[in-house]
C-alpha positions as CSV (number, residue, x, y, z in Angstrom):
1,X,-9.7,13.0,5.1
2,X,-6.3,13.3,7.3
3,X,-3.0,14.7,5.9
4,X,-0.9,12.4,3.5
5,X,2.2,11.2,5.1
6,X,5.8,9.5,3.8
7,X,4.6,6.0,4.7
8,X,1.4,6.1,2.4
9,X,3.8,6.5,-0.7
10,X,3.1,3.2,-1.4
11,X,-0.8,3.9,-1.9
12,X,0.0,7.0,-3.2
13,X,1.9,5.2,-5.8
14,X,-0.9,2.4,-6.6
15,X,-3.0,5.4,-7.6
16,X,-0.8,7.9,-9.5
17,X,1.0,5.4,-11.0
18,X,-2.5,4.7,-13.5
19,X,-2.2,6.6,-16.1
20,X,-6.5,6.5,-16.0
21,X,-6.3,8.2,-12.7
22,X,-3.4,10.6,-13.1
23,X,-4.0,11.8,-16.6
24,X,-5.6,15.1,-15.9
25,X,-3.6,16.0,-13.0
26,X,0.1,15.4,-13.8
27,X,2.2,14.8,-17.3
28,X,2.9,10.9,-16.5
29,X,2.1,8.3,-14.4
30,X,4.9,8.0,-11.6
31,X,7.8,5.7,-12.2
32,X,8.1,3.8,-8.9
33,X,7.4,4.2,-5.2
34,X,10.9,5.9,-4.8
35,X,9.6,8.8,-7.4
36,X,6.2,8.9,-5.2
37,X,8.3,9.2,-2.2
38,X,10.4,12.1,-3.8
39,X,6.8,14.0,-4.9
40,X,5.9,13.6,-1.4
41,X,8.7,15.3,-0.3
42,X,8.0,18.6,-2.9
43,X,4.4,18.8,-1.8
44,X,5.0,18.0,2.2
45,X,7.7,20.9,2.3
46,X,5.5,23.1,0.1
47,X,2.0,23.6,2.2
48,X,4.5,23.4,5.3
49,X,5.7,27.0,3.9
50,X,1.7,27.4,3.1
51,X,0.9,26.4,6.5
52,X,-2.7,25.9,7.8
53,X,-5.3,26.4,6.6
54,X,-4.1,24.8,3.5
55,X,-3.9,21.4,3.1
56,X,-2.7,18.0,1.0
57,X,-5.3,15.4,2.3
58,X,-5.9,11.6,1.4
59,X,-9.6,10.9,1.2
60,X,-9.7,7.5,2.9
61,X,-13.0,5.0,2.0
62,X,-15.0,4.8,4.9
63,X,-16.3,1.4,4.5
64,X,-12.4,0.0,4.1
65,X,-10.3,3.1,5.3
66,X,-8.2,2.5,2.1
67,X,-6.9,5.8,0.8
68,X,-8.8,6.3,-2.6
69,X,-7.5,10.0,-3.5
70,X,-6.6,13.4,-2.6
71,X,-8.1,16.8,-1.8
72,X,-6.2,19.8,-1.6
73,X,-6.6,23.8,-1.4
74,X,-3.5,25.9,-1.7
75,X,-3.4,29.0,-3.6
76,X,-3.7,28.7,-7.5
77,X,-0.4,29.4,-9.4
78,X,-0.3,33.0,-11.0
79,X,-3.7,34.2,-9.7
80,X,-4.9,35.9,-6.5
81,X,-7.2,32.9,-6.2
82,X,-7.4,29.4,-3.6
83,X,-7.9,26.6,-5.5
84,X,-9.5,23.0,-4.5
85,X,-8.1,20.5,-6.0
86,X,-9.6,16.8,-6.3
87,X,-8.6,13.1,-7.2
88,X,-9.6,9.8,-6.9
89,X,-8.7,6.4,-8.0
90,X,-11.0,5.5,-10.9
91,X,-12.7,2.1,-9.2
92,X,-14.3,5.2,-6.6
93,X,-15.7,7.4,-9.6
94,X,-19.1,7.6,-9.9
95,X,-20.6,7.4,-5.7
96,X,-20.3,11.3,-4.9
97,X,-17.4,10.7,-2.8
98,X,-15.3,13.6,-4.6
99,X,-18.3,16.0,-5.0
100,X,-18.7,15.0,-0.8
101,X,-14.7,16.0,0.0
102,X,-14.9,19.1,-2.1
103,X,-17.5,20.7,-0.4
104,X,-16.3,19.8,2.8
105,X,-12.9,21.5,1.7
106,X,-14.9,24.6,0.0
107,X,-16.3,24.7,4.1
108,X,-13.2,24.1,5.1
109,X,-11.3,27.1,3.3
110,X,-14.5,29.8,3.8
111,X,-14.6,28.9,7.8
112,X,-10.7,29.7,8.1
113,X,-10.1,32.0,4.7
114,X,-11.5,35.3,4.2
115,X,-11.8,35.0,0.8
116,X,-14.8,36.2,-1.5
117,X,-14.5,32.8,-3.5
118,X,-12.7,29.6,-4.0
119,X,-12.2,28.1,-7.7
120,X,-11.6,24.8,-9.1
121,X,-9.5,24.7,-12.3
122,X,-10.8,21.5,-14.5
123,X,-9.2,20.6,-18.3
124,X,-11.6,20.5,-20.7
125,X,-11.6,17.1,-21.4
126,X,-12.4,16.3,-17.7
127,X,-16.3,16.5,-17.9
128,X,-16.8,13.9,-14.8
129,X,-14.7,16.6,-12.8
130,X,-16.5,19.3,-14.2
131,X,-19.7,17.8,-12.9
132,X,-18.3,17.3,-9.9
133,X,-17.4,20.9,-9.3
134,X,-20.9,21.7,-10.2
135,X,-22.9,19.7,-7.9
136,X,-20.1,20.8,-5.0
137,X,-21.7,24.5,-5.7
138,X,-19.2,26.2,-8.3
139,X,-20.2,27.8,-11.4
140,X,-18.4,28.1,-14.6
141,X,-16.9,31.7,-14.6
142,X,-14.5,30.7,-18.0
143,X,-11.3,29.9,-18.9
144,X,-7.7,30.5,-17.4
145,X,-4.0,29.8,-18.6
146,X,-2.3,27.4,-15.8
147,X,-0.6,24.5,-15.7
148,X,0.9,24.7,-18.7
149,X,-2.1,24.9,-20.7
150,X,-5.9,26.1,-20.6
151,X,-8.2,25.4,-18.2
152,X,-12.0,25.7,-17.2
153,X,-12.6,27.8,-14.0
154,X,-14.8,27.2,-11.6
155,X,-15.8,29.4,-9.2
156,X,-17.7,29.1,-5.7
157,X,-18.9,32.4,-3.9
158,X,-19.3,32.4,-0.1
C-alpha cells in the first residue's frame, strides 16, 4: 500500500465510479474523473490535519501494481474510536487481499496508536466485509449509528 495521490484520480475513478464497488461505502457512484479529483482533494486535506499515523492508502496488486482499492484508519465520526476502513474493486474479491491490508493497517495503527482497540464499522448488508473483518481478528461488539444510518461494529483488542 502507498498514499493515494491527485494523478491516480483516474484509477480512483475506474473503481468508485461502479456502483458494485462503491455501494456500501458512498451514496453514488462518482460522476466523472473531475468529481474524483474534487473527493481527492476533501480526503488529501483531511488526514493532512489528521496527520500520521493515519492514513488514505491505495492497495496496489502485486502481481500488476494496478491500484485495486483503499485502506484507511482515521478516527470514526462521533465516537472516541479509530476506525479501518477497506475497499476493493470487485474483480479482487474473494483472494484475502482485503483481510491481508486490514491487518497490516490494525499493526499498523497498534505499533504507532496507543489505543486499547481499533473497530471496523460494516452495513449489514455487507456480509463479505463482515467476514473479512473477522478473519483480520475483530469481533462483533454490536451496532453503532454513523454514516447516516446503522452499522455493525467490529472491534479488535490489542
Amino acid at each position: 500500500v502507498i498514499p493515494w495521490q491527485m494523478e491516480d484520480a483516474p484509477r480512483a475513478f475506474e473503481i468508485y465510479s461502479n456502483h458494485e464497488d462503491s455501494r456500501f461505502i458512498r451514496d453514488y457512484p462518482e460522476e466523472s474523473i473531475e468529481s474524483q479529483q474534487r473527493t481527492f482533494k476533501i480526503i488529501f486535506e483531511r488526514f493532512k490535519i489528521l496527520g500520521s499515523p493515519y492514513g488514505w492508502w491505495a492497495i496496489h496488486h502485486r502481481m500488476d501494481d494496478l491500484i485495486i482499492g483503499t485502506i484507511n484508519l482515521k478516527p470514526l465520526p462521533g465516537f472516541p474510536e479509530v476506525e479501518i476502513g477497506y475497499h476493493l474493486s470487485k474483480e479482487y474479491w474473494g483472494k484475502g487481499i482485503a483481510t491481508e491490508a486490514a491487518i497490516a493497517c490494525a499493526e499498523h495503527g497498534f505499533r504507532n496508536l496507543p489505543l486499547p482497540r481499533l473497530v471496523t464499522v460494516i452495513d449489514p448488508e455487507n456480509s463479505r466485509s463482515s467476514a473479512v473483518s473477522e478473519r483480520a481478528g475483530f469481533h462483533l461488539s454490536g451496532q453503532v449509528q454513523v454514516y447516516g444510518s446503522t452499522h455493525m461494529l467490529y472491534v479488535r483488542s490489542r
